[in-house]
N, C-alpha and C positions, 0 to 999 in steps of 0.2 A: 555630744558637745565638743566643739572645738577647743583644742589645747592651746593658749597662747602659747607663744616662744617666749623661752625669758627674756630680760634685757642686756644688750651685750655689756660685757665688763668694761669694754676701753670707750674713751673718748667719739674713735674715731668710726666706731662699731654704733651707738648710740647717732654719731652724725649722720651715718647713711644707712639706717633705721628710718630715722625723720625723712631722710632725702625721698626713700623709696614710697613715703604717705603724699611726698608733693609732687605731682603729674609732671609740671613743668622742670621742678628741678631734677627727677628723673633722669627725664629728656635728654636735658645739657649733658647729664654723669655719663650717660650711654652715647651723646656723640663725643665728649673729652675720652670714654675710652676703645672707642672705634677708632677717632682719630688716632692717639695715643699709639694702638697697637699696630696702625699701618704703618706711622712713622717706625718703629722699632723695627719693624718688618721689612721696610725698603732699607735701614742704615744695617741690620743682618747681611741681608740681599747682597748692598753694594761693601761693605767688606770682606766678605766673604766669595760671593759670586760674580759679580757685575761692578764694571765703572765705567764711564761717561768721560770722552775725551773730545776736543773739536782738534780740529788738520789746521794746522798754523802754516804749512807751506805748500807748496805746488810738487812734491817731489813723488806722492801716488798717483798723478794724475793718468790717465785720464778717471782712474779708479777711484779715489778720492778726492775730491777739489777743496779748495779753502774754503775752512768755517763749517765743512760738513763737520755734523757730529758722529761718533759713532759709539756703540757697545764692547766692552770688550768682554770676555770670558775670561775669571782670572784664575778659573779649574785648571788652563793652561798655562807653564807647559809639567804643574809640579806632580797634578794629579793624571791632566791626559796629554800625553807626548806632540812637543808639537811636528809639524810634519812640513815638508817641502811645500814651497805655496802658499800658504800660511800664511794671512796678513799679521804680523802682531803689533804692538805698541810698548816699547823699552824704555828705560833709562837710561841717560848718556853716560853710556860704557866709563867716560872720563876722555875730555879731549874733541868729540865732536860739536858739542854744541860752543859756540861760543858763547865767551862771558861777555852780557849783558848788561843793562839796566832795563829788568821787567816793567812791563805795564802794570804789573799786579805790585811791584813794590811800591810804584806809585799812589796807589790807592789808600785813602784813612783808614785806620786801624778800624773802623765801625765797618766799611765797607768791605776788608778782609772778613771781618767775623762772619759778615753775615752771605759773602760767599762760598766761606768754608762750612757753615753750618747747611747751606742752600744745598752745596757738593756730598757731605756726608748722608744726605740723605738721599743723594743722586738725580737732584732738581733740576741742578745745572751740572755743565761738564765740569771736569778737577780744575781749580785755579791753575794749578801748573803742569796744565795739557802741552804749554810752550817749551817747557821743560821735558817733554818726552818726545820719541820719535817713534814714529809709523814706517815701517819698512815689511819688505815681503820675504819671507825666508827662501832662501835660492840652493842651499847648503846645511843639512846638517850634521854631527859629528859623525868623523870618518870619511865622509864626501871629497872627493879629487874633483877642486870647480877650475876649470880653464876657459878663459879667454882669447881669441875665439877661434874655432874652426875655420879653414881656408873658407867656407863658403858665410862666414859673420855671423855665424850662432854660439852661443854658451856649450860647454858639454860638463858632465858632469858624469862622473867614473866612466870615461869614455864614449857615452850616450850623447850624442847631439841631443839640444831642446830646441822649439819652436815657440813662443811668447807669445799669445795672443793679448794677454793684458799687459802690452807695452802703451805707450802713448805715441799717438801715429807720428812725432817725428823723433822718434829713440829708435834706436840701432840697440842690439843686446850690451854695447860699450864701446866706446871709443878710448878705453885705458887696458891694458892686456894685461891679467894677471893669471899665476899657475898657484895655486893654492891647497892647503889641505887641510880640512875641519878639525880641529882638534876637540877634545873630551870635553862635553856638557858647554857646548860653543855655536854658535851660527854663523853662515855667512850669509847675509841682508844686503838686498838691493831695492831701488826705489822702482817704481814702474814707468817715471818719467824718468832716465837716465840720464839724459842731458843738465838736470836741473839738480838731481839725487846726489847728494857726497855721502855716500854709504860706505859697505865695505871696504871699497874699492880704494879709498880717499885716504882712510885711515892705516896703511898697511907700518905706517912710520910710528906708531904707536904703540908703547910696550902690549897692547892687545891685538897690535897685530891686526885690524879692522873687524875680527871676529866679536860677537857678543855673548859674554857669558849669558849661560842660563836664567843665574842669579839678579838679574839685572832684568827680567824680559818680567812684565806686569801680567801680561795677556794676551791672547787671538783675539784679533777685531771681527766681528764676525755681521754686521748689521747696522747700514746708516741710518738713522735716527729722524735725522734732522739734516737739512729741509724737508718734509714729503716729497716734494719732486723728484728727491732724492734715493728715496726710502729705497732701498735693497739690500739682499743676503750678499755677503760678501762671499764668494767663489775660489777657493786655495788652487782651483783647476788639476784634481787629479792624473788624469787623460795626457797633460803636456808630463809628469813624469813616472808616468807608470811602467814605462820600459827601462826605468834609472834603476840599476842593481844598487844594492844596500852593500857597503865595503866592510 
């Protein structure tokens, strides 16, 4: 003979007792909690892992264009070191971006909510993707980056580099700086050069055009959005694999 179960003590034990005798409302409980658990799963994910940014300006090009979106890894740089090459995505150190009047303050309080809520769960890119910069690490801590060698290349602790992810009408720089990485710091440049106010720009700035560590969100490693798009983002080992570490 079968044992029944007894009856649950609370309310809400007794409710999905009855749920589980009705087929249909079942159903619903089991997709509200697949739903349910995906969502917590992707806002884990994107706090912890992953977040979603789109390219507000032309200064990665030809490597990233406007509007692309991309991924970032944000395991970097606390948990894996980031490395020469390295696209990442920062917060303005203080000083770079100009004060604005955003598009996103423009928008209704309803329409914040619900692209913050959209963002947290990594639906859409972060509202204030405008508010961060995409640059390529060229320098880091310890690095001797000089502008340029008699024959127009970067050198870095001595080592000439060759760019192959410049944008076909960038020159490695047309602003000559001798610089030295200091502790838990970057030196970032854009891969359209001509168009990038990166390191280079900011050297008048109590940070000196370098970016703390503290301030770097993640490695962009993967465009998203457009598909036309869609590709692994490339740090290009190979251009500095002959760079001694100082």
């Amino acid at each position: 003979m079968t044992k029944e179960r007894p009856e649950p003590k609370t309310a809400l034990g007794r409710y999905l007792r009855r749920a589980q005798k009705n087929v249909f409302l079942a159903f619903i409980i089991d997709i509200v909690s697949v739903v349910g658990s995906a969502l917590l799963l992707s806002l884990l994910i994107k706090t912890f892992l992953l977040r979603s940014f789109f390219i507000p300006s032309g200064s990665m090009e030809e490597t990233l264009q406007i509007n692309d979106r991309i991924f970032v890894n944000e395991l970097v740089p606390n948990v894996i070191p980031l490395q020469r090459g390295d696209v990442v995505v920062f917060q303005d150190p203080g000083g770079w971006i100009p004060t604005i009047v955003s598009q996103e303050s423009k928008k209704s309080s309803f329409q914040q909510g619900v692209d913050w809520f959209l963002s947290s769960f990594g639906l859409i890119p972060a509202p204030d993707s405008a508010q961060h910069l995409v640059k390529r690490v060229i320098g880091v801590p310890g690095d001797h980056v000089v502008c340029c060698s008699t024959d127009g290349k970067l050198t870095i602790n001595g080592v000439k580099i060759t760019e192959p992810y410049l944008a076909p009408d960038s020159k490695p720089s047309d602003l000559k700086f001798d610089v030295t990485v200091p502790k838990d710091s970057y030196w970032m440049m854009g891969d359209h050069r001509v168009l990038s106010e990166d390191s280079r720009y900011h050297q008048n700035l109590p940070s000196k055009g370098f970016v703390n560590k503290k301030f770097v969100v993640g490695r962009a490693f993967v465009i998203s959005w457009p598909l036309s798009h869609w590709k692994w983002l490339d740090n290009y080992p190979n251009v500095f694999k002959a760079v001694p570490n100082n």
